[in-house]
C-alpha positions in Angstrom: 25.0 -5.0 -10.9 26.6 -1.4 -11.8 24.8 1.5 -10.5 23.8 4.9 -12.1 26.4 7.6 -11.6 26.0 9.3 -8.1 23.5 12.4 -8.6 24.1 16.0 -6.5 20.9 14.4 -4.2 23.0 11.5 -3.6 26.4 13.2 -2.9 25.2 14.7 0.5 26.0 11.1 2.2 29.2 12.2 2.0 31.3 12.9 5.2 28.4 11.0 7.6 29.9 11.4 11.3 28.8 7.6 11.7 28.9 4.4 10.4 25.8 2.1 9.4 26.9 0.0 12.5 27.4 3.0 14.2 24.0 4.3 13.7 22.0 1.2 13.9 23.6 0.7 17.6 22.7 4.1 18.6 18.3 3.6 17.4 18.4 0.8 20.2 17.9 2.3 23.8 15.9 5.3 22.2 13.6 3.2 19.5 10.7 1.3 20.6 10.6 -2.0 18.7 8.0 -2.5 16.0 9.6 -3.4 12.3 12.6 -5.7 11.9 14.8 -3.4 9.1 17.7 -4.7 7.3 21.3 -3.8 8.3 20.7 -0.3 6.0 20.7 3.0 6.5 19.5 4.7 3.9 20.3 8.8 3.4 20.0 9.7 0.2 17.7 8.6 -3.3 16.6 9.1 -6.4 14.2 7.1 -8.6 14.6 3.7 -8.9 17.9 3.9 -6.6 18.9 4.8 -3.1 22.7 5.3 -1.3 23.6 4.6 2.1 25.6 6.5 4.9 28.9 4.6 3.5 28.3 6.2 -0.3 27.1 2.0 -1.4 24.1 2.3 -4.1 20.8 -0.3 -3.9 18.3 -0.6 -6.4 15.0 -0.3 -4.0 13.0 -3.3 -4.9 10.1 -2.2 -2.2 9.2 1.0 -2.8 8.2 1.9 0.7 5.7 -0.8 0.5 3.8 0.9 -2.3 4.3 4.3 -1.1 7.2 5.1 -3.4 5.5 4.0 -7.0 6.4 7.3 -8.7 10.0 6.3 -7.5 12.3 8.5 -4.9 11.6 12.3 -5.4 10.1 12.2 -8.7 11.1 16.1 -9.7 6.8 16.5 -10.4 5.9 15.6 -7.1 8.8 17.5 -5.0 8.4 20.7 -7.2 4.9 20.6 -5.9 6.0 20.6 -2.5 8.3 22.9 -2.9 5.5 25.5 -4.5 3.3 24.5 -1.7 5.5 25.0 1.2 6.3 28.6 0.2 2.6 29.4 0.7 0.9 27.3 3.4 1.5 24.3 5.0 -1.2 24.0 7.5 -4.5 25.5 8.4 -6.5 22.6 10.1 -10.0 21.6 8.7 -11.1 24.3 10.9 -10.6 26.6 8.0 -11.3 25.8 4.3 -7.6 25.8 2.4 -6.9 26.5 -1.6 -5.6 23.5 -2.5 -8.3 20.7 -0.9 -11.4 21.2 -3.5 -8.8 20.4 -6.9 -7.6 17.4 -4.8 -11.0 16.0 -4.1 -12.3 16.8 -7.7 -9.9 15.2 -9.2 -8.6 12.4 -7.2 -12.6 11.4 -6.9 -13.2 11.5 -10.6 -9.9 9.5 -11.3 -11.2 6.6 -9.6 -15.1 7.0 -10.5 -16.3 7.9 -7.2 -18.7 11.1 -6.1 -17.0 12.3 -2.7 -13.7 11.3 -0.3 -12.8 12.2 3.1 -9.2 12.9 3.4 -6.9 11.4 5.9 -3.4 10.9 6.4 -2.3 7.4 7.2 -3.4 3.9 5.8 -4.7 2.7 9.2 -6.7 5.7 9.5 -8.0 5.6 6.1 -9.3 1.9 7.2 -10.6 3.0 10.8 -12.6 5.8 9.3 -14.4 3.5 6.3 -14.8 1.4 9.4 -17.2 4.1 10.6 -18.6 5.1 7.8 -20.0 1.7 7.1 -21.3 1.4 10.4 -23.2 5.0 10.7 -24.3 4.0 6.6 -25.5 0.7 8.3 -27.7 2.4 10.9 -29.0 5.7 9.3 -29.4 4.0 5.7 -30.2 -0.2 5.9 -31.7 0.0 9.7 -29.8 -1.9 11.1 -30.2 -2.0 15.2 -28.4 0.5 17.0 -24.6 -1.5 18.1 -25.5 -4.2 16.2 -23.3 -3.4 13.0 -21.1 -6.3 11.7 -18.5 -5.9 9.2 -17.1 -9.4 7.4 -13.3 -9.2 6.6 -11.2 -11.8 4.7 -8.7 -14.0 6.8 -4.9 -13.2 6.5 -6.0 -10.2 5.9 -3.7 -6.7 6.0 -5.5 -3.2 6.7 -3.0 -1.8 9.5 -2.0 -2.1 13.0 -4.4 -0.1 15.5 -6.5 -1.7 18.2 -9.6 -2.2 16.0 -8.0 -3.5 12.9 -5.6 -6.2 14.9 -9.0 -7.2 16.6 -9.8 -9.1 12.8 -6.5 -9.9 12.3 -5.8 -13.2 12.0 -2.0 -13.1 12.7 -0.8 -13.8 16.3 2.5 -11.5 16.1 -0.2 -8.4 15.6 -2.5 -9.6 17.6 -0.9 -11.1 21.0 -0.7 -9.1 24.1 -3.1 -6.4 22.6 -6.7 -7.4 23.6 -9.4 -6.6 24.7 -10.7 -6.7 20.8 -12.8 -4.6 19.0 -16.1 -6.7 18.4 -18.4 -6.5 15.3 -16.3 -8.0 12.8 -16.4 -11.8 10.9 -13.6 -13.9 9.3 -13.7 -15.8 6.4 -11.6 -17.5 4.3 -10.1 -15.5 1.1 -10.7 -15.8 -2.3 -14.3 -18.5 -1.0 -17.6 -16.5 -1.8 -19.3 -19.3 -0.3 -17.7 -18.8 2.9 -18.5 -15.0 2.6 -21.7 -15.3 1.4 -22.8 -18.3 4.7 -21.5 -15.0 7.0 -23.7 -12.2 6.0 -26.8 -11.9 7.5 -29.1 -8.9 8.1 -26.6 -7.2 10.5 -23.8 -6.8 7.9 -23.1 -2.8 7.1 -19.8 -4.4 5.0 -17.3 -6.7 3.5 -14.2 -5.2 4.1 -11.8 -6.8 1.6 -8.2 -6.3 0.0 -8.4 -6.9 -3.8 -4.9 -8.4 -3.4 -3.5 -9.7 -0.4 0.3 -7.6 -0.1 1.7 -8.6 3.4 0.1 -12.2 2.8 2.2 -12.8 0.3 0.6 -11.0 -2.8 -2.0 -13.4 -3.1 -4.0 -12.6 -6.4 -7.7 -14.2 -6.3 -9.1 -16.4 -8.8 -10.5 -14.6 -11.8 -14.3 -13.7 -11.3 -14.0 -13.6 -7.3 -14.1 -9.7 -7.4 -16.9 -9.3 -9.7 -18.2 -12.5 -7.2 -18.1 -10.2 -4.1 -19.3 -7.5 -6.1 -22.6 -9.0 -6.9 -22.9 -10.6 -3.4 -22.8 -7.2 -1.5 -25.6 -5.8 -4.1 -27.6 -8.6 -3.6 -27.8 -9.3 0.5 -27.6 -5.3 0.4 -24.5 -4.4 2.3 -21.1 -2.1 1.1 -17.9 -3.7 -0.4 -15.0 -1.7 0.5 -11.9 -2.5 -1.2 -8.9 -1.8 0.6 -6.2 -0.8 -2.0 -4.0 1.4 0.0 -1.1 -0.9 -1.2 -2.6 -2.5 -4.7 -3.8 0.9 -6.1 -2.9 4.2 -7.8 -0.7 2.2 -10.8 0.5 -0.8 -8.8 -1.1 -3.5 -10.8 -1.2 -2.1 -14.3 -4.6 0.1 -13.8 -5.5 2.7 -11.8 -7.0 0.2 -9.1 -6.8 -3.6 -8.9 -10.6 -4.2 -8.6 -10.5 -2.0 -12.7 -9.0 -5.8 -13.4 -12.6 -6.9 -13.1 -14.5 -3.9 -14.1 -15.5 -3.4 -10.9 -16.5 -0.7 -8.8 -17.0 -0.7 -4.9 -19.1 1.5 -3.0 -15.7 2.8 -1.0 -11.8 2.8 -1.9 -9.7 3.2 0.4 -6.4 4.8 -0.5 -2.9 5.7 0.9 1.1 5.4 0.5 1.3 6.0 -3.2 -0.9 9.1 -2.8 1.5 11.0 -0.6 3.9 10.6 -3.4 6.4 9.6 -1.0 6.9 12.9 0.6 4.2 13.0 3.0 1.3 10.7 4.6 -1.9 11.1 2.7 -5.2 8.7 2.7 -8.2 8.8 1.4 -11.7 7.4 1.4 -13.3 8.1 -1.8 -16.8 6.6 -2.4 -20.7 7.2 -3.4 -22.5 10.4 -2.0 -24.7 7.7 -0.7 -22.5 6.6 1.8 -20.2 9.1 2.7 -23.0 11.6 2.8 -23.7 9.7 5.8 -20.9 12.2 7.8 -22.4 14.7 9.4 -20.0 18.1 10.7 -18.1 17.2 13.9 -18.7 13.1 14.0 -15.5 12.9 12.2 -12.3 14.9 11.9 -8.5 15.0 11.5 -6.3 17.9 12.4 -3.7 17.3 9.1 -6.3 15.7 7.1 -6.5 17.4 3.5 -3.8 20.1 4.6 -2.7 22.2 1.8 0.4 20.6 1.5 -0.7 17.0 1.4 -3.6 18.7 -1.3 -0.6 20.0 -3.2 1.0 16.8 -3.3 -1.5 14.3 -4.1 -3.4 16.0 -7.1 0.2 16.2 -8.7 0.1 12.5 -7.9 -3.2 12.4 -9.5 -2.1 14.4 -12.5 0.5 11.6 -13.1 -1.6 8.7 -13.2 -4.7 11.2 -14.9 -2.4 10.2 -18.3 -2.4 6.4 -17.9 1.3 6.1 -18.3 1.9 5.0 -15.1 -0.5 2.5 -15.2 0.6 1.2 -18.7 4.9 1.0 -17.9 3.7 -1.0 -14.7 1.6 -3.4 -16.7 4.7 -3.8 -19.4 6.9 -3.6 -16.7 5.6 -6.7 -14.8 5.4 -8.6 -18.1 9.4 -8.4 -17.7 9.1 -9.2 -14.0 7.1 -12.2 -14.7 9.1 -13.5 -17.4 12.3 -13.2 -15.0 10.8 -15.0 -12.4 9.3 -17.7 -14.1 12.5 -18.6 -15.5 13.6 -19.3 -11.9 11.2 -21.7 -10.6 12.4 -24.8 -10.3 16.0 -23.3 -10.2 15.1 -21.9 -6.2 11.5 -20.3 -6.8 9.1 -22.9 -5.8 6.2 -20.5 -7.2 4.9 -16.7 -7.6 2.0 -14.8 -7.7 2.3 -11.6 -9.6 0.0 -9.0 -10.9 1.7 -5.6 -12.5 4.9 -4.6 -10.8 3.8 -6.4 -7.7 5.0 -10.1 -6.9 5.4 -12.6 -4.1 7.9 -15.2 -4.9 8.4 -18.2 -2.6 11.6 -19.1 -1.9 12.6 -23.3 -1.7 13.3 -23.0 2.3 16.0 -25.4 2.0 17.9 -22.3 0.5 17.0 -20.1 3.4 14.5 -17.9 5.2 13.0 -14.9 3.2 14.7 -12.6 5.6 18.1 -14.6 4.8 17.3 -14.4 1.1 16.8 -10.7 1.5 20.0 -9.9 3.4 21.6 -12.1 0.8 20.6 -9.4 -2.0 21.1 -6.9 0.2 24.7 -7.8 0.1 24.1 -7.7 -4.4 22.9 -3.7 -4.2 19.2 -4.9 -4.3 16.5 -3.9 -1.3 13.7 -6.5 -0.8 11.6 -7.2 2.3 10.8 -10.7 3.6 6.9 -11.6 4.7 5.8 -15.1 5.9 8.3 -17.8 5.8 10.2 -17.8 3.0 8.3 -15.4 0.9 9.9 -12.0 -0.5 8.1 -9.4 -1.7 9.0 -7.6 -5.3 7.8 -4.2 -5.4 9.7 -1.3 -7.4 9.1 1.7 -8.6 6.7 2.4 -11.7 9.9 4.6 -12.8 12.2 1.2 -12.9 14.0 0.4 -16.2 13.6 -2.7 -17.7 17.5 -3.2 -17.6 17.5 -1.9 -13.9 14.3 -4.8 -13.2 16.7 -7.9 -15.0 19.4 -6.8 -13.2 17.8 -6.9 -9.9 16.9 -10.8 -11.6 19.9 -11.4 -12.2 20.9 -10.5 -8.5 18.0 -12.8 -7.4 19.5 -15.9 -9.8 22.9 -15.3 -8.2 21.7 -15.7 -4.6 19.5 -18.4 -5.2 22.5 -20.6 -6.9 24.8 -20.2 -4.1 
């Protein structure tokens, strides 16, 4: 696969005191464990593409697990930043700022919701809908005081802290890190009956990703959405959709639940709103339910900081045009056409949905993490998930020559 010519951003790898091997030795004494990276180290990118220390370009197939859709320093986003960080950065929520009321208008009316409390991380976005649904539960349904319960799917994905690993269902997250957070029930995905046998009076929520990413970007049957939908509106409880990783353009519409026409009570949103320049979350829902908040029962120091403001309505005012959204829908008609000429030929199967895919790998040819090594080794940067699953997603921004050649790298690895 033949690279773009180097750009000035790119260039500055050149004359890095020390090697990838060099640098890689040197995180272990002073780097806690907690991700598993491939032998990379990445110091410079632009769109679709990103160089390492030793000047080698890689076409970045991940996308900083969703974080990255408008691509690697899309000129919008950082001349945003740039504007913003000449004027403020920071003035805690102890102060109102200039930037945070545009964000919330339109980030809110984007995705057809009345309020949103900003955050900045994923995880936190997820704790505080957590609470939100539980004070909604006791000041709004009457439910008993401690007594809140919250129904989650199994295999589920929403982050790592101590309350979301409690309803996890994968050992690696959860092992060694009890006592668990109680309150919260387990049902299989993508089975309404399952979900429906588990709500009872107590529930303030189902808590649910409309696509499952780190499972293996496990797309529900048609109808199960709109299914949830009509079951939360019916026993009288909140849905919550959790599209942190499947929203903002990922899947070909501004959310995945628009797929369905359907509309939760509370989104919960992250990676792709930071632009990939810095962390931003979001919950976004009805006045109903995040009116709930009163002053000083929740809070973040950075949360909704003018530069984070700055950054995510430029975000906004890229996907306010639908283009986004529309290139990843086309996009991913490419994506899919690519992969389903390899099953059979080392694909065993695929789940796709937009510029999102989980393709299953025939073990026999190796572990996902071998496969991704493998096209590490081609110029192309995927990330491995359960077994022998790899994960396909690349920035909105990708050419459709720059997606078949990536292919084409996959074909070449799978026939060795």
């Amino acid at each position: 696969m033949t690279a773009p010519a180097r750009t000035d951003a790119a260039a500055c790898t050149e004359g890095s005191a020390r090697t990838t091997a060099e640098l890689i030795r040197a995180e272990e004494p002073v780097l806690a464990h907690n991700y598993h990276p491939l032998p990379v180290v990445v110091a410079a990118a632009e769109g679709a593409w990103v160089e390492d220390v030793e000047g080698r370009r890689h076409l970045d197939l991940l996308a900083g697990y969703s974080a990255l859709n408008f691509g690697h320093r899309h000129p919008a986003l950082i001349a945003a930043a740039h504007r913003q960080l000449d004027r403020l950065t920071l003035t805690s929520r102890a102060f109102h700022n200039d930037r945070l009321a545009e964000f919330a208008e339109r980030l809110t009316a984007l995705v057809g919701q009345d309020m949103m409390l900003p955050m900045n991380t994923g995880a936190e976005a997820v704790e505080s809908g957590i609470k939100v649904a539980r004070k909604w539960a006791y000041d709004v349904k009457g439910v008993p005081a401690d007594r809140a319960t919250i129904v989650v799917a199994a295999d589920n994905f929403h982050g790592r802290t101590t309350t979301i690993v409690s309803f996890s269902t994968d050992e690696t997250a959860r092992t060694g890190f009890g006592p668990f957070t109680p309150g919260f029930r387990v049902v299989p995905y993508n089975d309404l009956a399952a979900m429906e046998a588990a709500i009872d009076a107590t529930t303030a929520a189902v808590l649910i990703e409309p696509i499952q990413g780190e499972a293996g970007v496990l797309v529900p049957d048609d109808g199960y959405l709109r299914g949830v939908r009509e079951l939360t509106r019916r026993t009288g409880c909140l849905l919550i959709a959790d599209e942190i990783q499947s929203g903002l353009g990922r899947t070909g519409r501004t959310l995945a639940v628009d797929h369905e026409d359907v509309v939760p009570d509370v989104v919960l949103l992250g990676k792709a709103l930071g632009g990939g320049i810095v962390p931003v979350s979001a919950v976004v829902g009805s006045r109903e339910v995040l009116g709930v908040l009163k002053p000083g029962e929740h809070g973040s120091t950075f949360g909704g900081n003018p530069l984070a403001a700055a950054v995510g309505t430029a975000v906004v005012e890229l996907l306010e045009t639908g283009g986004f959204q529309r290139r990843a829908a086309e996009a991913g008609v490419v994506l899919r056409d690519g992969l389903t000429e390899l099953v059979g030929r080392g694909v065993l199967g695929f789940r796709a949905r937009g510029l999102w895919a989980g393709v299953d790998i025939d073990p026999a040819l190796g572990t996902g993490r071998e496969i991704s090594e493998r096209l590490l080794a081609e110029g192309v940067l995927v990330k491995d998930t359960h077994g022998s699953t790899i994960r396909l997603a690349p920035p909105l921004t990708i050419t459709d020559d720059e997606l078949r050649s990536a292919l084409g790298a996959l074909e070449k690895v799978l026939g060795r």
